[in-house]
N, C-alpha and C positions, 0 to 999 in steps of 0.2 A: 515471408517477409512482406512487408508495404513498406515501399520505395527501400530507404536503408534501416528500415527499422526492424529489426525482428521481433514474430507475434506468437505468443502462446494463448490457444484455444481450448477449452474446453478440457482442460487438465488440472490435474492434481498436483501441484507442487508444495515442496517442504524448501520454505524458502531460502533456510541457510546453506541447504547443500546446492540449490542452482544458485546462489552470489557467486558461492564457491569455481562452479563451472561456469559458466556465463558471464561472472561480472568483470568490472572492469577495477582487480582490485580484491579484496579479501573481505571487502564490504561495502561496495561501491557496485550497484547496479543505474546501467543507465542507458536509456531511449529505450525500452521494452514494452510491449502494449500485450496485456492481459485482459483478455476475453471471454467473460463466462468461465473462471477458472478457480478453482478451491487452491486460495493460496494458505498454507501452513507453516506453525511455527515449531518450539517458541522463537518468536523473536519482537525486538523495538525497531520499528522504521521511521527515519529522519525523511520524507518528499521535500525535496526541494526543485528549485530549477526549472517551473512547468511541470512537474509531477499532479496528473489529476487522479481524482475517482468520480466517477461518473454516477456510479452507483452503487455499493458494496453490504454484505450483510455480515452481521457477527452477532452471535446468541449473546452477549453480553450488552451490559449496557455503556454506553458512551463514556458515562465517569470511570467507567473500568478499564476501559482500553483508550482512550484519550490521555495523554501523558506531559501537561504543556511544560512549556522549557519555556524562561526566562531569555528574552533577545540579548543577543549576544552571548550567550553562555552557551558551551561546548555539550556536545551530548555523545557522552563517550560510550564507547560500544555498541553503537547503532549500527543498523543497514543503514546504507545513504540511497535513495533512488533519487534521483537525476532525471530527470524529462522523462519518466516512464508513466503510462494509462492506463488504469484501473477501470473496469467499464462492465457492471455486471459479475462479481468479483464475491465470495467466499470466503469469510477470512477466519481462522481458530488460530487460537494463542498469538494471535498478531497484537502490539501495542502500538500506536499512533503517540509522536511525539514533535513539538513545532512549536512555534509561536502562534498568539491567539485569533490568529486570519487565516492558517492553516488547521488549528479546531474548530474554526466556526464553520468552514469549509466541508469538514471530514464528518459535523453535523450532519449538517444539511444533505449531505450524499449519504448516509446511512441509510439502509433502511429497514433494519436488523431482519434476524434469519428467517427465512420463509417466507416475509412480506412481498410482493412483489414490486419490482424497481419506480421510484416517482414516475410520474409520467406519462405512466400506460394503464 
């Protein structure tokens, strides 16, 4: 943990079965800070609330896994993350889905598989 947060490091998870255990909710995960971690699906996540990515990889390309939603319209059968940090992060069968400030966002932090994170 950091402060009240709890942190997954350097692990492999299949993300519908820890919403399952962890979340807060049947699809509601929230405050969680994932670090250097292979997260897996399949699944569609809704960030909202402060939810970043810092830097994330995915063998696909952006139009493939970017999923934008129309503001104000509901996106049903989503994960929700909730103030949760992405940071260094692995993603397969994950879909990104938000409004067009949360794709430009999920852009920009890409920086598909193997590349090494912005910055360094």
């Amino acid at each position: 943990m950091v402060g009240d947060r709890p942190v997954a490091k350097n692990q492999s998870i299949w993300l519908p079965g820890f919403v399952r255990e962890h979340g807060d909710g049947p699809n509601l995960l929230r405050r969680w800070w994932f670090i250097e971690c292979h997260i897996e699906g399949p699944a569609i996540v809704l960030p909202r609330d402060g939810t970043n990515f810092l830097r994330f990889g995915l063998s696909e390309d952006p139009d493939d896994f970017l999923w934008p939603v129309t503001v104000g319209r509901k996106a049903v059968g989503t994960i929700v993350l909730s103030d949760c940090l992405f940071d260094s992060c692995q993603f397969s069968d994950i879909g990104i889905t938000g409004g067009p400030g949360l794709m430009a966002q999920a852009r920009e932090a890409w920086t598909g598989l193997g590349d090494s994170p912005r910055g360094t």
